[in-house]
N, C-alpha and C positions, 0 to 999 in steps of 0.2 A: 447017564444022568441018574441019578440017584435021586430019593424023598431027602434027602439032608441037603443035599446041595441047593435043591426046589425051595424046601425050608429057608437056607441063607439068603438066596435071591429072595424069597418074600421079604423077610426082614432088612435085606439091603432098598429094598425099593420103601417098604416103609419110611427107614429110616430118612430118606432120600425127598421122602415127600412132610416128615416134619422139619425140616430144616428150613430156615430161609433159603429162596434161590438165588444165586450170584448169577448166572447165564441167562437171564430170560431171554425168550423166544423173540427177535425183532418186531419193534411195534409194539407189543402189550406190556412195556412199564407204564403203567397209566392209573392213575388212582382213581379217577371214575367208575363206579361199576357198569355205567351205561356205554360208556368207551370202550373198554373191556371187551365188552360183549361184539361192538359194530368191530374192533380190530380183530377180534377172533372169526369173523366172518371173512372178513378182507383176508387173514390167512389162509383161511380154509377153501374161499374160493382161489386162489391163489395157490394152493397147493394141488388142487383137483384141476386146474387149468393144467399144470407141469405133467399131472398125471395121467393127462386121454393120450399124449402119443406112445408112448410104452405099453398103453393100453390095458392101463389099470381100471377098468370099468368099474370092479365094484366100490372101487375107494373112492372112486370120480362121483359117482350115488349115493356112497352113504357124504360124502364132504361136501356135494351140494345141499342134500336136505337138510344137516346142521347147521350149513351157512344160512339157513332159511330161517331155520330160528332163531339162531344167533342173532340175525339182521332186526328181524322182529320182534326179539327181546331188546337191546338197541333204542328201537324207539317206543318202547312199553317204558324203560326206565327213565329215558331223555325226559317224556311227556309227564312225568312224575307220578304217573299211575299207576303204580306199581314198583314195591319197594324191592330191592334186590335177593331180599329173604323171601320174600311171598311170592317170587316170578314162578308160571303156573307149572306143578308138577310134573304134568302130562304131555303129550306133543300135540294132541288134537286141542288142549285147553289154552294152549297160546294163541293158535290161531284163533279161536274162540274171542280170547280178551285182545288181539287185535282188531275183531269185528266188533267190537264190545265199545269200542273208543275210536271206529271211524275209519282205521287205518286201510281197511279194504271190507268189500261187502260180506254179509252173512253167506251169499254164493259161494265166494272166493274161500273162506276159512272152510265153509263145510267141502270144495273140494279138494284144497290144499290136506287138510284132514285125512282125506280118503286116500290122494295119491300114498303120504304116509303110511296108513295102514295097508291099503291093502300095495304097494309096491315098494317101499322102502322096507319094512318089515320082510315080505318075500324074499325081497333080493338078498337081503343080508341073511337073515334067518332061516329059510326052508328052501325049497325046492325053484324061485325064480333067477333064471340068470342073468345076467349081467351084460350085456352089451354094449358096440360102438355108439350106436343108433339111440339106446337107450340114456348111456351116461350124458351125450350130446345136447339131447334135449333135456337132462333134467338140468344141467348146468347151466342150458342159455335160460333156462327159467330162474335157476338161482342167481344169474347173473342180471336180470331182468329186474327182479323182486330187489335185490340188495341196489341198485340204480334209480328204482320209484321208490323206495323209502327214506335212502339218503337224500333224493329230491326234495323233500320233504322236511328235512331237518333242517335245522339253526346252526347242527351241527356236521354238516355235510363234509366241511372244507376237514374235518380228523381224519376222515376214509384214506388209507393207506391202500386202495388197489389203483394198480396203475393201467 
């Protein structure tokens, strides 16, 4: 592999990502941006379920904590509190403006928070590994969390996980 060929691949992908898409990804043709979001979850939990018997653990960790926000940007937008440009930067400030509007307690966001920083960060980035035991329960949480908030919604009956 060569720096030229590195170069063309950047620019094929560029180019790849200004184009309109003709293939999208099952489930997210959807013009809502709060849709959007809750079918990006449903794939992602959805893809991390396929993924603990191969025993992808870390993919199965980082694809549940995404599915976490995903779910709970969802219904940040649903609730119209939050417009699709302003959904909050950070990962701890989501959970934040879900406690902010009800969606679960100041408890719950500051340790949702925490599990983020200090073990999703690890696992992905430094020195914590990845496990059966571990990916197991972050997932039935993610599968927990995406379950009580589409409860919740007006808009539940969109959820595309089966």
């Amino acid at each position: 592999m060569s720096s030229t060929r590195i170069e063309q691949l950047i620019d094929d992908v560029q180019v790849a990502f200004d184009r309109r898409p003709t293939h999208i990804e099952p489930g997210l043709d959807v013009s809502s941006p709060a849709l959007l979001q809750l079918r990006k979850a449903c794939r992602l939990l959805a893809g991390a379920d396929t993924l603990r018997d191969p025993e992808f653990y870390t993919l199965v960790i980082e694809a549940s904590f995404v599915a976490i926000e995903r779910t709970v940007e969802f219904r940040l937008l649903e609730q119209g509190t939050t417009d699709p440009d302003d959904l909050p930067g950070t990962h701890p400030g989501v959970y934040r403006e879900a406690a902010h509007i009800g969606l679960f307690s100041e408890t719950t966001a500051n340790e949702l928070a925490g599990l983020w920083r200090n073990h999703r960060a690890k696992t992905y980035y430094q020195d914590g590994l990845a496990a059966a035991e571990r990916a197991e329960k972050m997932h039935a949480l993610a599968q927990e969390l995406h379950a009580y908030i589409i409860g919740q919604s007006s808009q539940g009956h969109e959820c595309i996980c089966e």
